[in-house]
SEPALUM-505144 format. One line per field, with one value per residue (C-alpha): residue number from 1; residue in one letter; x, y, z. Coordinates in nm, 4 decimals, padded with zeros to 6 digits. Layout:
BEGIN
pos c(NUM,...);
code c(A,...);
c1 c(X,...);
c2 c(Y,...);
c3 c(Z,...);
***
This chain:
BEGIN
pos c(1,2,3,4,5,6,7,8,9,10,11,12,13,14,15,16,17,18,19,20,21,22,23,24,25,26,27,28,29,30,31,32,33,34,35,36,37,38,39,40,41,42,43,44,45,46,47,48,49,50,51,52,53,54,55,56,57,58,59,60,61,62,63,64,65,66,67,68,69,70,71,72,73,74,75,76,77,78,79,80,81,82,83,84,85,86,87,88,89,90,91,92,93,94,95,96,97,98,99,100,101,102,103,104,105,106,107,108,109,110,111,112,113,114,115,116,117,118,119,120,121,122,123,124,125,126,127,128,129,130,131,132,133,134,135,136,137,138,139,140,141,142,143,144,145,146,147,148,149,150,151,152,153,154,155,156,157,158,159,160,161,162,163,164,165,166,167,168,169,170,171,172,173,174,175,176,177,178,179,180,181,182,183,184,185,186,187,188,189,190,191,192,193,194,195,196,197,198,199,200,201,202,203,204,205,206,207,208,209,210,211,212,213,214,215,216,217,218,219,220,221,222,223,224,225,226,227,228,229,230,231,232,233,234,235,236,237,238,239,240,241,242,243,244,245,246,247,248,249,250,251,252,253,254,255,256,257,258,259,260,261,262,263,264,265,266,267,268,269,270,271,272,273,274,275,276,277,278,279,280,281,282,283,284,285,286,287,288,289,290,291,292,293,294,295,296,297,298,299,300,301,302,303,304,305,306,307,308,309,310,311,312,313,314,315,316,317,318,319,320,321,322,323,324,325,326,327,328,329,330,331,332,333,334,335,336,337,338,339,340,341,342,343,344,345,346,347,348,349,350,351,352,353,354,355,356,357,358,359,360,361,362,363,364,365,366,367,368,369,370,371,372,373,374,375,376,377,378,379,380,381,382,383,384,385,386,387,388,389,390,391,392,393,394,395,396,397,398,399,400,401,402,403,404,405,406,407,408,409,410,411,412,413,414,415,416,417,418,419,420,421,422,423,424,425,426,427,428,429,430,431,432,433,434,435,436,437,438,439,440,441,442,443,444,445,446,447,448,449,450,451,452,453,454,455,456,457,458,459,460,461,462,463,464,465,466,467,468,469,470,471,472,473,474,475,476,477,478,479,480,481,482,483,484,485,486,487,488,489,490,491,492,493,494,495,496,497,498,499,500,501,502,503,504,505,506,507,508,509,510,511,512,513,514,515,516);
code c(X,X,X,X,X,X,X,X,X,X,X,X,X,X,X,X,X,X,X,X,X,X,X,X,X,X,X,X,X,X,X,X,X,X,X,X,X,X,X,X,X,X,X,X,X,X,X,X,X,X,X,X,X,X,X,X,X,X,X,X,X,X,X,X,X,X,X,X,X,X,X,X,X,X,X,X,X,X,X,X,X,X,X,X,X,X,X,X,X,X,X,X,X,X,X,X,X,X,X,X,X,X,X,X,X,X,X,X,X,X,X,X,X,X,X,X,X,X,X,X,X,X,X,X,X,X,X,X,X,X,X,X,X,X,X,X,X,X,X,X,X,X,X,X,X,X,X,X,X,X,X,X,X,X,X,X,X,X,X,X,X,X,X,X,X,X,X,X,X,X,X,X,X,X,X,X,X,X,X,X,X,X,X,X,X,X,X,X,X,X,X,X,X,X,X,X,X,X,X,X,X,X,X,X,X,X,X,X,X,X,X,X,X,X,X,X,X,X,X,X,X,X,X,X,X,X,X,X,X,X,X,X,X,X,X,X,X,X,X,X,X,X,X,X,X,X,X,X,X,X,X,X,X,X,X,X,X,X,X,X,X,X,X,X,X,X,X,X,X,X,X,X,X,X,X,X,X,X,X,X,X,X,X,X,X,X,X,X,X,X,X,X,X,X,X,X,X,X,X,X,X,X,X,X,X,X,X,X,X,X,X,X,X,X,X,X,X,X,X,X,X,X,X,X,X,X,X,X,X,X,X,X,X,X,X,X,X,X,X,X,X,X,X,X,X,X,X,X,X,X,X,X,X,X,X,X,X,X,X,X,X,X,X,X,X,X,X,X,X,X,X,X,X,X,X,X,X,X,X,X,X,X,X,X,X,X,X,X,X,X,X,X,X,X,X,X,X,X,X,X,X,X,X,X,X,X,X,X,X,X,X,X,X,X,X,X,X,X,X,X,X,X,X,X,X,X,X,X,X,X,X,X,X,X,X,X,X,X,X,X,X,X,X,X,X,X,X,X,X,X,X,X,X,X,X,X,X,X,X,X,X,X,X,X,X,X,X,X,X,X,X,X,X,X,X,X,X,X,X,X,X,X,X,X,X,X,X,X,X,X,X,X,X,X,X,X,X,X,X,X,X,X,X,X,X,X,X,X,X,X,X,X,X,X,X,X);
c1 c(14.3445,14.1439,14.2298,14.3105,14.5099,14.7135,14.7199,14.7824,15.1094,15.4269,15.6260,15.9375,16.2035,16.3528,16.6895,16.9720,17.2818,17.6319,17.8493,18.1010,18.4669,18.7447,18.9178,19.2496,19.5856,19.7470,20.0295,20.3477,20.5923,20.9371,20.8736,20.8588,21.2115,21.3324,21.2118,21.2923,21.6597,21.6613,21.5523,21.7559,22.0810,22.0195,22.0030,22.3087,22.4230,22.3721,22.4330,22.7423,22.6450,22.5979,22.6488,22.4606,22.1170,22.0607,21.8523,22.1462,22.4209,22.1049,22.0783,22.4816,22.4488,22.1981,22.3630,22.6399,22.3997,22.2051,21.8802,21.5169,21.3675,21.4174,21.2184,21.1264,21.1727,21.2483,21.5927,21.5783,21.7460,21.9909,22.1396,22.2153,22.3514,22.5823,22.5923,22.7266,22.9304,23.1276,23.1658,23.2572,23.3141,23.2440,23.1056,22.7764,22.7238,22.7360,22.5099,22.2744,22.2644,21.9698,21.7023,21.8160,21.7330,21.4553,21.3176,21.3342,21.1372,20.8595,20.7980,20.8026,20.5216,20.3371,20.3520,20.2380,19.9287,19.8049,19.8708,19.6571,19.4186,19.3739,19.6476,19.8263,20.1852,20.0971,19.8977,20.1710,20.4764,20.2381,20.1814,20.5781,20.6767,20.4192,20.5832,20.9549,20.8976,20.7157,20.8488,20.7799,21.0252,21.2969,21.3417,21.2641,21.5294,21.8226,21.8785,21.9338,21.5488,21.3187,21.0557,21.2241,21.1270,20.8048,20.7021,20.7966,20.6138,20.3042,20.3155,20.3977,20.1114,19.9057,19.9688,19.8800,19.5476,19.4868,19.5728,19.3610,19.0989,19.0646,19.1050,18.9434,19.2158,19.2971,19.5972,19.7282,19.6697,19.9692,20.2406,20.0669,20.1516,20.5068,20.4976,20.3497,20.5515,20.8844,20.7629,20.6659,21.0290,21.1462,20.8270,20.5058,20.3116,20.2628,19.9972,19.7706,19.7796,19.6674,19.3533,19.2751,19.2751,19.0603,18.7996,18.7817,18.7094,18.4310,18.2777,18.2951,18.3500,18.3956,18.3268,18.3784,18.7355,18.7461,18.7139,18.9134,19.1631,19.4579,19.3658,19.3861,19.6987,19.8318,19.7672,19.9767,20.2693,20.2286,20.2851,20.5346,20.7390,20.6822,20.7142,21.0292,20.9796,20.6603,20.7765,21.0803,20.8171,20.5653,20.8705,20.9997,20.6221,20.5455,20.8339,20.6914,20.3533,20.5855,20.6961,20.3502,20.1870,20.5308,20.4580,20.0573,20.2312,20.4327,20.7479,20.9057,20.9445,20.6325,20.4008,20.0833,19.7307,19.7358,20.0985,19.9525,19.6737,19.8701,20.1174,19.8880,19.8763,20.2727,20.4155,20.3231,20.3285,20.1160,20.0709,19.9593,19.6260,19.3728,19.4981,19.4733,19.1590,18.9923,19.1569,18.9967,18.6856,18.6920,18.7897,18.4929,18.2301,18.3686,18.1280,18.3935,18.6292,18.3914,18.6171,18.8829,18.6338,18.8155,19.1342,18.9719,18.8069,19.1427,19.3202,19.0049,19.0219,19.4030,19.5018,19.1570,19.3227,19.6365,19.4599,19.2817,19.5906,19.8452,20.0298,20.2783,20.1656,20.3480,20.2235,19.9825,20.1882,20.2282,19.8785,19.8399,20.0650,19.8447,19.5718,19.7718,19.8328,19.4406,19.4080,19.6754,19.5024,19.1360,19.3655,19.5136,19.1740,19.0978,19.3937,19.2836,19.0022,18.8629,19.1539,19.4227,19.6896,19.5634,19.4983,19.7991,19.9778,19.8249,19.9229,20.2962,20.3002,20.0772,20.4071,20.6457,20.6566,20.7076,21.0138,21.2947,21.1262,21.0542,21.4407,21.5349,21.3296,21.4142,21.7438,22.1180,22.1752,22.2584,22.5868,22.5448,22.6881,22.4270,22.1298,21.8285,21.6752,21.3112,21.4783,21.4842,21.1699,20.9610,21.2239,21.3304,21.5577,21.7786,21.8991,21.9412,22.2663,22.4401,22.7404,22.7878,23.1865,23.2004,22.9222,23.1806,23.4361,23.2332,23.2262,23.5684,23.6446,23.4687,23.6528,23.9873,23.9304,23.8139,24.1104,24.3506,24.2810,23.9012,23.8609,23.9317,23.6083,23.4149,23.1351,22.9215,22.5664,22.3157,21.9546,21.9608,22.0535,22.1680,22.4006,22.5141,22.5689,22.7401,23.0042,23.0711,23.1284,23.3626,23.4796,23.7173,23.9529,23.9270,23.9699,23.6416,23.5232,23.1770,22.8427,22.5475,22.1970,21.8135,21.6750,21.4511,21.6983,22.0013,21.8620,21.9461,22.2747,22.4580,22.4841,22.7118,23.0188,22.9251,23.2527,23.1889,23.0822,23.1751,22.9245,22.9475,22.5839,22.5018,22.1350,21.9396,21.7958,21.6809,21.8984,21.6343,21.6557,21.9950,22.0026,21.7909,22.1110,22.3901,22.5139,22.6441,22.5812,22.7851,22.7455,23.0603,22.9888,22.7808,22.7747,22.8758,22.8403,23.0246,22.7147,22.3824,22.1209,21.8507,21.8742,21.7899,22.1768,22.3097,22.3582,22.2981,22.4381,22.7014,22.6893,22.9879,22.8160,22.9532,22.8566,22.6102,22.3576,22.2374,22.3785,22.3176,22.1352,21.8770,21.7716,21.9247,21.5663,21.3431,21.4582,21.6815,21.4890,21.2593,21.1232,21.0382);
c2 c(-27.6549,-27.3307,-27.0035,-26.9183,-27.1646,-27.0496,-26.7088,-26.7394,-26.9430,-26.7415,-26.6195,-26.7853,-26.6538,-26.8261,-27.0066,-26.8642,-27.0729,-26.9650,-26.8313,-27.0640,-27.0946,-26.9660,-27.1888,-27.4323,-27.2596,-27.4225,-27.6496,-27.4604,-27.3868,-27.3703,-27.1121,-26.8146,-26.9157,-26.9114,-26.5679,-26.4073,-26.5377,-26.3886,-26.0787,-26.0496,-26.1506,-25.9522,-25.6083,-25.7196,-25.7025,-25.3789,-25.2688,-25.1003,-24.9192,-24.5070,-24.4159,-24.2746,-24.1548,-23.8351,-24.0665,-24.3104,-23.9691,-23.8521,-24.1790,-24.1802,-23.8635,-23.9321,-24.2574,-24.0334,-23.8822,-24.2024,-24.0865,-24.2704,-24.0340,-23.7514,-23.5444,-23.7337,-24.0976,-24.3990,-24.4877,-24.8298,-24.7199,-24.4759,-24.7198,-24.9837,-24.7522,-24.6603,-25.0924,-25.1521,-24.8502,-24.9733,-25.3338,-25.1887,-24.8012,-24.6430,-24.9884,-24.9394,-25.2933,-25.3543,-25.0455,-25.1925,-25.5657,-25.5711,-25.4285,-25.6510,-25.9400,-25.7730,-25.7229,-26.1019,-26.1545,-25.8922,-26.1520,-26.4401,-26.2846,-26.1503,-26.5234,-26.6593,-26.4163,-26.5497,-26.8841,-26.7948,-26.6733,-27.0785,-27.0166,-27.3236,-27.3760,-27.1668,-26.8611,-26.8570,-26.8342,-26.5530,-26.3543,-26.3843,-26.2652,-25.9298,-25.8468,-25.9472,-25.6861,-25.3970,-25.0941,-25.0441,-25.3842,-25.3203,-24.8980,-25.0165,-25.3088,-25.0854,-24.8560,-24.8489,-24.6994,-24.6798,-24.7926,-25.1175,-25.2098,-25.0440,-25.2766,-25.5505,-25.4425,-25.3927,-25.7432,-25.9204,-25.7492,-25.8120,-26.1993,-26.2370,-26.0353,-26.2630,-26.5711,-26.4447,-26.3756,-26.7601,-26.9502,-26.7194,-26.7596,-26.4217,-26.5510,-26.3970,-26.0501,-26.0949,-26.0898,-25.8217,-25.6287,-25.7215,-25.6101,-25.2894,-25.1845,-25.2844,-25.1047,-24.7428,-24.8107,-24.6751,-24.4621,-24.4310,-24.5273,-24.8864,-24.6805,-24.6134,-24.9602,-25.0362,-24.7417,-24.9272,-25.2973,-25.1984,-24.9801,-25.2809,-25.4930,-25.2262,-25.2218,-25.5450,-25.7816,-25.9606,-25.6895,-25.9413,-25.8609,-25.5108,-25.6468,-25.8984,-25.9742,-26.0909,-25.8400,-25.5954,-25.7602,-25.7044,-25.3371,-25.3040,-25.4883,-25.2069,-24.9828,-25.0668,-25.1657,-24.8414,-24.6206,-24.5056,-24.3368,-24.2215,-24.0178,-23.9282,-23.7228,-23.6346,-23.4466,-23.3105,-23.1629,-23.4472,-23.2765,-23.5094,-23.3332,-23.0205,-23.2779,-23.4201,-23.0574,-22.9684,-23.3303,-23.2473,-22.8990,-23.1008,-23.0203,-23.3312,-23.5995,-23.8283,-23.5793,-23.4127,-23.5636,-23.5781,-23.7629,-23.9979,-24.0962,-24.1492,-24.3559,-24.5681,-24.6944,-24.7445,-24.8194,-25.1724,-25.2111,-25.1072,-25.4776,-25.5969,-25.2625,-25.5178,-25.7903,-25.5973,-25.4634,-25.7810,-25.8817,-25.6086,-25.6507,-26.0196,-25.9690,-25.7304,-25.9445,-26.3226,-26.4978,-26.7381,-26.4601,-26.2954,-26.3356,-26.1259,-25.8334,-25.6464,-25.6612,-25.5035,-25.2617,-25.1662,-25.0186,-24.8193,-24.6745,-24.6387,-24.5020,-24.2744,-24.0879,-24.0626,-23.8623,-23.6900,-23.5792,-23.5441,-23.8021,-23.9880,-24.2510,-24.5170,-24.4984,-24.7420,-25.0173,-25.2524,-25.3563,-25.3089,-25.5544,-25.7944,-25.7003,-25.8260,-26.1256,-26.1891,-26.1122,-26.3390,-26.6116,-26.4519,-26.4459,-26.8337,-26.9432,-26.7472,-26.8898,-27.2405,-27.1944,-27.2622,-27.2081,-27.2461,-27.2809,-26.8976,-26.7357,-26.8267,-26.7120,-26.3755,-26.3333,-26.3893,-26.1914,-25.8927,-25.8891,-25.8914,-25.5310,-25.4019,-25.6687,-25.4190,-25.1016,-25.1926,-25.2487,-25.0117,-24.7589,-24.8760,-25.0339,-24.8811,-25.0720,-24.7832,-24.5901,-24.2625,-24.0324,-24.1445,-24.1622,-24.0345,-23.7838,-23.9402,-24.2122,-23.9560,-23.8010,-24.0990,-24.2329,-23.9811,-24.0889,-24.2424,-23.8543,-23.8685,-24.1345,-23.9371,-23.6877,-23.6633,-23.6406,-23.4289,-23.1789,-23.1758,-23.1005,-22.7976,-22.6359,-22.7571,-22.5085,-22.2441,-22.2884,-22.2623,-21.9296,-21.7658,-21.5382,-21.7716,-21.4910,-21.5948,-21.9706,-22.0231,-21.8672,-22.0141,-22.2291,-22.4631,-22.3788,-22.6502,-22.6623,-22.9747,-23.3104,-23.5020,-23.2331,-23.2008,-23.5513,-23.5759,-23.2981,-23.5110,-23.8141,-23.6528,-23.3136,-23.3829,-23.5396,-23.2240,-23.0125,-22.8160,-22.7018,-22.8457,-22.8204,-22.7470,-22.7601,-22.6386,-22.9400,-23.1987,-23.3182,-23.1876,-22.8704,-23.0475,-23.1785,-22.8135,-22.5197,-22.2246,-22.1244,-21.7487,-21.6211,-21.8385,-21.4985,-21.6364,-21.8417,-22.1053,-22.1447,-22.4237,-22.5598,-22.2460,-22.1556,-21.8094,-21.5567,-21.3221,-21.5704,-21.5036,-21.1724,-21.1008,-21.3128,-21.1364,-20.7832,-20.9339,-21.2688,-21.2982,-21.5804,-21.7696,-22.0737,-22.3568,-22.7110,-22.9272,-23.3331,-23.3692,-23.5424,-23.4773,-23.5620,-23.3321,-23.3859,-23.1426,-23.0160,-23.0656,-22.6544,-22.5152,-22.2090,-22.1854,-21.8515,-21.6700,-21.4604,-21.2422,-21.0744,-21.2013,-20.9167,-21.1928,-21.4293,-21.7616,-21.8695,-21.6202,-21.7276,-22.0803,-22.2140,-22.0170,-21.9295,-22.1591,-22.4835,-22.6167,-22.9557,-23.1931);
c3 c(-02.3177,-02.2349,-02.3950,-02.0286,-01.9230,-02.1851,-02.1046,-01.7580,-01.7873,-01.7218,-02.0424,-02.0829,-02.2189,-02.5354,-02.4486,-02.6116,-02.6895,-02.5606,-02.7814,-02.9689,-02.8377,-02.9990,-03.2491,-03.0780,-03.1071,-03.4283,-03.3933,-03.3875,-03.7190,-03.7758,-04.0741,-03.8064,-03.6072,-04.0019,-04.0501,-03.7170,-03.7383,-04.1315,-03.9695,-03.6982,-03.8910,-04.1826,-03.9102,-03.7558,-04.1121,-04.1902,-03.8243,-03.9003,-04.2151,-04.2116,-03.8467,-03.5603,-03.5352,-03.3555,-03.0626,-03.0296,-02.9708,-02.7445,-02.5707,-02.5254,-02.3170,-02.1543,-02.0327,-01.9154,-01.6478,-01.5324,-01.3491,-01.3138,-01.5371,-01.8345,-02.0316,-02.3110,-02.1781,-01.9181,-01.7732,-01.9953,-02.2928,-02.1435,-01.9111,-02.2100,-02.4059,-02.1187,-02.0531,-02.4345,-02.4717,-02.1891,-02.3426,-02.6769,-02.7331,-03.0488,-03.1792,-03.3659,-03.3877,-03.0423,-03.0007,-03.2496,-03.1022,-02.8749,-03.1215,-03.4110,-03.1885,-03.0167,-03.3696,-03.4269,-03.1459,-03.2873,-03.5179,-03.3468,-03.1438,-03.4072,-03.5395,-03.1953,-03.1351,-03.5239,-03.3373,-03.0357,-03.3256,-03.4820,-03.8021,-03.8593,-04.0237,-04.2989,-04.1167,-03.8333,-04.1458,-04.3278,-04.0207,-03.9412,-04.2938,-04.2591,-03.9612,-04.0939,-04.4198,-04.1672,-04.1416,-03.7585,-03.7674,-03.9741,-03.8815,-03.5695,-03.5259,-03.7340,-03.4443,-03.0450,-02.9996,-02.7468,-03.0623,-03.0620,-02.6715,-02.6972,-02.9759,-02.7948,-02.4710,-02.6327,-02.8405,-02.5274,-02.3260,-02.6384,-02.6329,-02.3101,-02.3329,-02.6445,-02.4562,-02.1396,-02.3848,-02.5621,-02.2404,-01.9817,-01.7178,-01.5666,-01.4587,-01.7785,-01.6556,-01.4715,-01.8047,-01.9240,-01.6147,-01.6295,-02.0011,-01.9478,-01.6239,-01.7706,-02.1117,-01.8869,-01.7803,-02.1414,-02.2230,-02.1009,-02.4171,-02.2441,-02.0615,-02.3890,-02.4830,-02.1269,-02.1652,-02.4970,-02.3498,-02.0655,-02.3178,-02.5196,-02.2508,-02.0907,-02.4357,-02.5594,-02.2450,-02.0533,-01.7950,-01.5343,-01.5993,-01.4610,-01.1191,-01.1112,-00.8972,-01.1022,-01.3162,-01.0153,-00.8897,-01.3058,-01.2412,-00.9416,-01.0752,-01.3759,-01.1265,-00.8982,-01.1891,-01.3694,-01.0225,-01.0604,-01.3641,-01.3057,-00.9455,-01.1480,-01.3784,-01.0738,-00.9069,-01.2381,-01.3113,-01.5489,-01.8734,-02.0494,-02.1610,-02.2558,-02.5296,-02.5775,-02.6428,-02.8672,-03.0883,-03.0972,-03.2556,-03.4923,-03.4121,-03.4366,-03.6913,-03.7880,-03.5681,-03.6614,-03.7607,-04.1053,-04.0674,-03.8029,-04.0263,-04.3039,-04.1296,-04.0392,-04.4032,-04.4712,-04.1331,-04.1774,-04.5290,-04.7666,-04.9038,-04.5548,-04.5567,-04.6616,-04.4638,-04.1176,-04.2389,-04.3024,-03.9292,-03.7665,-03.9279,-03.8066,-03.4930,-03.4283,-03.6678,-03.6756,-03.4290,-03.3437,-03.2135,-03.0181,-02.7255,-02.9234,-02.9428,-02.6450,-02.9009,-03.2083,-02.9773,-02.8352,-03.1511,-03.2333,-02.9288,-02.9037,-03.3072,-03.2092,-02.8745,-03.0830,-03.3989,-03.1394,-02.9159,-03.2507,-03.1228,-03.3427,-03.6325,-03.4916,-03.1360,-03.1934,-03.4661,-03.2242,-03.2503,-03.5844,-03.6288,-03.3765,-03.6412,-03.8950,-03.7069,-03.7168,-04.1453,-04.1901,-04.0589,-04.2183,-04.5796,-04.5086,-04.4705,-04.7669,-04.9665,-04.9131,-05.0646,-05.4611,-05.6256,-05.3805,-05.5908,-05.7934,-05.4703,-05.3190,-05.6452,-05.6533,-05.2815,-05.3731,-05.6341,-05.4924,-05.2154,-05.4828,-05.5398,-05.2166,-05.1207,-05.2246,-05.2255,-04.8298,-04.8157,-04.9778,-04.7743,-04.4456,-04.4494,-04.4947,-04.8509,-05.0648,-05.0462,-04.8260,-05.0706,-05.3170,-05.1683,-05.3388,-05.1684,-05.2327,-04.9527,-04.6602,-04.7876,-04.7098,-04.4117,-04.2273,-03.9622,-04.2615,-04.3315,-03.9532,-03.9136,-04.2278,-04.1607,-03.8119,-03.8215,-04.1212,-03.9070,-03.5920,-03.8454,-04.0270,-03.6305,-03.6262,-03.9025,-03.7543,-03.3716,-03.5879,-03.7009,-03.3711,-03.1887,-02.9493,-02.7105,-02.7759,-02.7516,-02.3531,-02.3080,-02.6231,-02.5922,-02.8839,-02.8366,-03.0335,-03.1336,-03.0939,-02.8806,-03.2004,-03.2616,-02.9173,-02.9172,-03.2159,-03.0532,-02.7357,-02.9460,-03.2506,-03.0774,-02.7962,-03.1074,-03.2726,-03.0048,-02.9836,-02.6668,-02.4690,-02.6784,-02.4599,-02.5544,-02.4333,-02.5924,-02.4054,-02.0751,-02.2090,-02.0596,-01.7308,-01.8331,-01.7364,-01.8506,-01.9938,-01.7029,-01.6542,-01.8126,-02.1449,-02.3594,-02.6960,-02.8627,-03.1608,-03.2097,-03.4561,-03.5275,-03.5201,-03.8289,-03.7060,-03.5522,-03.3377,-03.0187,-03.0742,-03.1088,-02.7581,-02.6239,-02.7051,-02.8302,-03.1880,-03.3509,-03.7356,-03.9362,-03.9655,-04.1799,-04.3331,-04.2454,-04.4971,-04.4117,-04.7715,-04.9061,-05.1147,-04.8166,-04.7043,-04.3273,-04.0456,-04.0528,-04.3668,-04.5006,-04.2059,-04.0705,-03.7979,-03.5846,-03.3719,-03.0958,-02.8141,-02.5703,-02.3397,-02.2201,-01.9200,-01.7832,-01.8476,-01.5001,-01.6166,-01.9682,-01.9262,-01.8025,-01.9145,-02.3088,-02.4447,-02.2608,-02.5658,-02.5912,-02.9021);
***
């Protein structure tokens, strides 16, 4: 053949091969049913021990005034606080039901997306006892919280972008719309995990995706499921970024950068660091899960906006716990390997060390009045359901003492919604008068009558707010929950003020309103 001939003919390009499919789903295991039930029984357990959290007297309230919105969250949690304090007042147990379950099912999803990911028995069980000894699981699944649903919402989404992912059937697109709307019905967070799906999928692929129209039809069932909320904030001027900027501040637990990155580190486990690792690393690197790129993709993008914005640490837990779910199957693989018997040894007994400190930590085991304070240092919502009737009783003690001529026209004044809810639960019986607060929507819960001139103020730690209030404010106590615990109340001071130099309508909205 000429020289020509052969220069003449056409290039053609070299055929590439398609890339491989993603591994079978594994058969399914009975060993993450065990672990959810262990989980789930072992919260209802402990349901009753301590007492309240702040959120849970907040969420009481708040179900006392039933609206499609507030400042700082959905109607969802609210309204079944409202639901089970009906069924069974004063019954933390109750209260406490639906996350210990909902906590189970965190794991049993965790173990199904390592499923979707190719674990068998063994991967699936692993995965499912990561996410049974998290702390984003067992905090999480201890209290009435708008954490607990969240997690859920974003592991169910997250299952069904995994599943859409392996089998290409956009059909999928439609649970995680449900997921997501019914999530932005308790906070809006869904919404970030939505922004981090669809990155992923604009960076990775399939871009296809963007455009399609279950995907499309996903997105409007997000909405119209999440509308009520989200015209609740539009007509409210979206409160919600009043608590965003205050967070990004830090002023509020688990908030600021340098918290959020470190959180990042514990709030799964420390134990389970290299395992997600080596999951994200696969899912962004294994050429057999290059489907699953979107995924891997998505929590950079989503635990990036959040160190970026000072959003909380946890925001973004539900998906490390879908990385997880992707090392434990990388670390089966790598446990059934050489030495399996070793490897599998060394993976035991790496986990041994954090089995009771993670229990310790997270769950109500050790007697209130001797907790160590190195407890509420590293968990801080454990301070949090300490002391509530012995704080109504320490403004108890300070109502006594006030003039009888006095106390018709006395008010309680709190810096908080914890405290304000711990008043409406525990006061009536002690005959203190209503506590009002600034904070977040109990701003909108009512304020002051006009005539109420005398002030208990409790929960402000500095007096010169106070003092542009009214003509005198004495200190007129301490509280004292009758226990060693460093919470945000315990030691406190308790102020009598009088005299208000404008009246409440005036300052009500603009001064004492804060958010956080």
């Amino acid at each position: 053949m000429s020289e020509s001939a052969t220069t003449d003919r056409p290039h053609q390009p070299a055929p590439t091969s398609p890339p491989p499919a993603p591994p079978a789903p594994g058969p399914r295991a009975l060993g993450p049913w065990l672990l959810a039930g262990a989980v789930s029984v072992t919260l209802l357990l402990l349901a009753g021990r301590y007492g309240y959290h702040r959120d849970e007297l907040y969420f009481l309230l708040c179900g006392r005034h039933l609206d499609w919105g507030y400042v700082d969250q959905g109607p969802l949690v609210p309204a079944l606080a409202r639901l089970l304090d009906t069924i069974a007042p004063g019954n933390l147990v109750v209260l406490r039901t639906p996350s210990a379950l909902l906590a189970g099912a965190a794991v049993l999803l965790v173990a199904a997306i390592a499923r979707e990911f190719g674990a068998g028995r063994g991967g699936q069980s692993f995965a499912a006892l990561l996410a049974a000894l998290s702390g984003i699981v067992l905090a999480g699944g201890h209290l009435l919280s708008t954490t607990t649903i969240d997690l859920l919402a974003w592991l169910a989404a997250a299952w069904c972008a995994v599943r859409l992912l392996r089998t290409g059937d956009s059909r999928w697109a439609l649970g995680i719309g449900v997921a997501l709307g019914v999530g932005m019905l308790n906070k809006l967070l869904p919404a970030l995990l939505a922004v981090g799906l669809i990155a992923g999928v604009g960076i990775a692929g399939p871009r296809r995706l963007l455009r399609d129209r279950w995907v499309l039809a996903a997105a409007g069932i997000a909405a119209l499921l999440a509308a009520p909320n989200l015209i609740w904030q539009a007509t409210h001027g979206f409160p919600q970024l009043s608590v965003a900027a205050s967070i990004s501040g830090g002023d509020s637990s688990y908030s600021g950068r340098l918290d959020a990155l470190t959180l990042q580190f514990v709030i799964i486990s420390p134990y389970a660091v290299p395992i997600w690792i080596a999951g994200l690393v696969a899912l962004l690197r294994r050429p057999a899960w290059r489907a699953y790129r979107p995924v891997g993709w998505a929590w950079l993008v989503v635990v990036g906006i959040v160190l970026i914005a000072g959003g909380k640490g946890y925001y973004d837990a539900p998906l490390l716990l879908v990385l997880t779910a992707a090392g434990a199957v990388v670390t089966a693989a790598w446990a059934s390997r050489g030495a399996p018997r070793l490897r599998r040894s060394l993976l035991a007994l790496g986990a041994v060390p954090f089995l009771l400190p993670t229990v310790v930590l997270l769950l109500p085991v050790l007697p209130a009045e001797r907790l160590p304070g190195f407890v509420v240092d590293v968990n801080y919502d454990a301070g949090e359901t300490i002391g509530w009737p012995a704080f109504t009783d320490s403004v108890a003690t300070v109502h006594r003492g006030l003039p009888p001529a006095e106390r018709p026209r006395t008010v309680i004044l709190t810096g908080n919604y914890g405290e304000a809810g711990a008043l409406a639960r525990y006061g009536p019986a002690r005959g203190l008068p209503h506590a009002y607060s600034g904070h977040n929507s109990m701003v909108d819960f009512g304020r002051p009558p006009a005539d109420a001139d005398v002030v208990i103020v409790v929960g402000w730690e500095r007096s010169a707010p106070l003092n542009a209030w009214f003509d005198e404010c004495a200190p007129a106590g301490r509280v004292d929950q009758r226990v060693e615990v460093d919470n945000d109340e315990n030691g406190g001071p308790i102020f009598v003020c009088r005299g208000l130099r404008r009246p409440w309508a005036q300052i009500w909205d603009t001064e004492v309103r804060h958010a956080g």
